[in-house]
C-alpha positions in Angstrom: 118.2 76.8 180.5 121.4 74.4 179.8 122.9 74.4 176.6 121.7 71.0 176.5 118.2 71.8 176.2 118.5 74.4 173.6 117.3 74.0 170.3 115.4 70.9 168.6 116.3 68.8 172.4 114.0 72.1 173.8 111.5 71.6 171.2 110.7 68.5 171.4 110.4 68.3 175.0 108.1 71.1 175.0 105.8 69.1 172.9 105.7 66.3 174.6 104.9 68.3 177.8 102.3 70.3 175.9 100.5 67.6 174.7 100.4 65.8 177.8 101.8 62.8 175.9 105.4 62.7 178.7 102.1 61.5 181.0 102.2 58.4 178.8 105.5 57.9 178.4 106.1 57.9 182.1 103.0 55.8 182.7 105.1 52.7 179.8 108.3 53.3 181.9 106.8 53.2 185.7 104.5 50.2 185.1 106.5 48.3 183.4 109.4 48.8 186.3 107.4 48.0 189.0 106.5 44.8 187.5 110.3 44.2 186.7 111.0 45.2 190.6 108.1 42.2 191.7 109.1 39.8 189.5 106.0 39.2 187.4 105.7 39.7 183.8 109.4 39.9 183.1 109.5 39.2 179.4 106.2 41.3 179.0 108.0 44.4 181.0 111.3 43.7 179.0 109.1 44.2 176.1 107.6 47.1 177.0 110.8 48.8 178.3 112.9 48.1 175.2 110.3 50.4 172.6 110.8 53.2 175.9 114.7 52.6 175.6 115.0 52.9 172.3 113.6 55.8 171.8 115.5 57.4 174.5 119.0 55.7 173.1 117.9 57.8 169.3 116.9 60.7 171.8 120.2 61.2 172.9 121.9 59.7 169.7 120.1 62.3 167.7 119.4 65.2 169.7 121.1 65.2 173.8 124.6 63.1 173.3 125.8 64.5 176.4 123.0 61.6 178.2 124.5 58.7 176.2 126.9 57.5 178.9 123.6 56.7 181.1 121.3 56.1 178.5 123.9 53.3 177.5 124.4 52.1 181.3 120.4 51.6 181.4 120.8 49.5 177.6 123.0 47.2 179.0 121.1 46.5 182.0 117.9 46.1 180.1 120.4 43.4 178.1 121.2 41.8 181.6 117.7 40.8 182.3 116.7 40.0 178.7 119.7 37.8 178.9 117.9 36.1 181.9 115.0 35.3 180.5 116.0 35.2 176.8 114.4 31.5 176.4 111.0 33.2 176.5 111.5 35.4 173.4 112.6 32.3 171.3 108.7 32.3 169.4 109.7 35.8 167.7 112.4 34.6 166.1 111.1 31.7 164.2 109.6 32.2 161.1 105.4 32.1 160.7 104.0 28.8 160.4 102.7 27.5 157.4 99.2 27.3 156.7 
């Protein structure tokens, strides 16, 4: 195996493979692609994608730095479609209205 994958990067990977749980993760990456690749649901895929990208940006931050050149290339092209369709996350940043 690669140095890369040694240790708590090795680990962790195992469990997610042994748990079947990877089958979940790849299911909230593909689906959400798709819909970004048709054109539907953009702010709903954004959504969806950004929780996934996160946790691989602390993935690599925290365990695999050797993958934060791409995991930062797919960041900033997340950012270039949020920046698209920014106008439609406007509601989460306004404070809760009062009852």
């Amino acid at each position: 195996a690669p140095a890369a994958w040694a240790g708590s990067l090795a680990d962790f990977t195992r469990a997610l493979s042994v748990s079947h749980y990877d089958i979940a993760i790849g299911f909230f990456q593909v689906a959400p692609a798709i819909l970004l690749l048709l054109n539907r649901y953009v702010p709903f895929a954004l959504t969806v994608l950004a929780a996934m990208i996160v946790n691989i940006d602390l993935t690599h931050i925290t365990m695999a730095p050797s993958g934060l050149p791409l995991a930062a290339v797919v960041s900033i092209l997340w950012l270039l479609v949020f920046l698209r369709v920014r106008s439609n996350f406007s509601g989460i940043f306004e404070p809760a209205p009062q009852r």
